[in-house]
N, C-alpha and C positions, 0 to 999 in steps of 0.2 A: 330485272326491271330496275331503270334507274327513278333513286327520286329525284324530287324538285328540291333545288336548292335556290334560296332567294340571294342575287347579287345584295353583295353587302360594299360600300366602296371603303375603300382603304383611308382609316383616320388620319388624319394631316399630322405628321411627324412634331411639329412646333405642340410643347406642351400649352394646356389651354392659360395658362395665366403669362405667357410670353406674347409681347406687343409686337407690331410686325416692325417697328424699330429695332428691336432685340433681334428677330428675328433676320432683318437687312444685317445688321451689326455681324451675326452671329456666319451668316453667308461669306459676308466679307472678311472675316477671319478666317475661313476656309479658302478663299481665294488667294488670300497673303501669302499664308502657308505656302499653298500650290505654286504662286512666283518665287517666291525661296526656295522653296524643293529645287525647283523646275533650273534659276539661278543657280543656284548650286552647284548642282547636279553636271550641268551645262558648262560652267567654268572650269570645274574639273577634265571636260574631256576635252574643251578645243586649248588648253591652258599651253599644251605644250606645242599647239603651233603660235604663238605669240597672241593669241586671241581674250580681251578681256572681254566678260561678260556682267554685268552690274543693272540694278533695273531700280527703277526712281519711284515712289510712294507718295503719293499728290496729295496735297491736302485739302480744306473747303476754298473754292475757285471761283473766284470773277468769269462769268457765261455768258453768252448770249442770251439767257434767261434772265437773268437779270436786268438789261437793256431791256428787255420784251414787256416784264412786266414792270418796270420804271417808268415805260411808255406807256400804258395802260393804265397807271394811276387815277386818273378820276374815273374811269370807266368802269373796271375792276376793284377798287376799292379793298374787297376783301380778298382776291387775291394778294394783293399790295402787303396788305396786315400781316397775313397770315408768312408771305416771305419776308417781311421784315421781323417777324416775332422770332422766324426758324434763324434768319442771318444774328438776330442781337443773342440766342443760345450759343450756336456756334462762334460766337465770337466771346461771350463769356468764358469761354473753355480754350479757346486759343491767346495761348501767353505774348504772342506779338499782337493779337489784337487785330488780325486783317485777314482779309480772305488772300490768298495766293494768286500769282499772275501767270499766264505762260509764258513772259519771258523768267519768273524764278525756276519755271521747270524747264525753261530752254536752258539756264545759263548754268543750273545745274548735271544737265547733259552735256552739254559741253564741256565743266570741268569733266566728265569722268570720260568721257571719250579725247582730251589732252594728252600731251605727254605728263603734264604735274600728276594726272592720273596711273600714269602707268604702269604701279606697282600694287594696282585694287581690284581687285576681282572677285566674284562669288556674293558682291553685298548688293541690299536692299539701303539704297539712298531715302531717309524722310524728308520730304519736302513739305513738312506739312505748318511749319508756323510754331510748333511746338504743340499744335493738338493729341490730346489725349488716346493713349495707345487705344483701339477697337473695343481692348475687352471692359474699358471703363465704360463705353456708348454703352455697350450692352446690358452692361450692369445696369443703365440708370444714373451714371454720374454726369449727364450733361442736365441743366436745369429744364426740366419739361419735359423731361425724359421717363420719367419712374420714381422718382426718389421725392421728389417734393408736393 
């Protein structure tokens, strides 16, 4: 005879006092890794047909989001707020001061796929402005984030 067992579901792996910021954070330093690995990994085996492999790390970006809700300003309002409180954090924390453009992540593809480049392989390019490595987000080191 079997008994009854009551579904029980599975508790969410993220410990309960971790924000889902930390959380994003936390995802995204797993994914780093996995293009580094992956980078790596990859350069080493096509290297000896003359093949460079290198992959570029973006930082906070000018979007069509941005435009969207720019445009939206008297209507949204609080959306408005609330992207402009997240962009004046993010920009606290980045030492240039600016969100990034696609052409800094075109023109940085471009150097690595140059001949100037042709002696670089297996690396993780930051484009990021000088923002703060992942595992600072996660901690809490960006203001509005945890710490303050």
């Amino acid at each position: 005879m079997m008994g009854k067992t009551a579904f029980q579901p599975q508790r969410s792996r993220r410990p309960q006092t971790q924000t889902a910021a930390q959380e994003l954070a936390s995802l995204a330093t797993e994914l780093q890794a996995a293009v580094n690995q992956f980078t790596t990994s990859l350069a080493g085996e096509v290297g000896r047909y003359g093949i460079n492999v290198n992959a570029v790390i973006t930082g906070y970006t000018v979007g069509p989001r941005d435009a969207l809700v720019e445009s939206r300003r008297e209507t949204h309002p609080e959306e408005y707020r609330k992207r402009m409180e997240h962009k004046d954090r993010m920009m606290a924390v980045t030492p240039l001061g600016r969100m990034g453009t696609g052409e800094d992540y075109a023109d940085a593809v471009a150097f690595l796929a140059s001949d100037k480049a042709s002696y670089i392989t297996g690396h993780l390019l930051r484009v990021t402005g000088g923002f703060p490595q992942i595992l600072e987000y996660s901690s809490g080191a960006i203001p509005g984030q945890g710490r303050d």
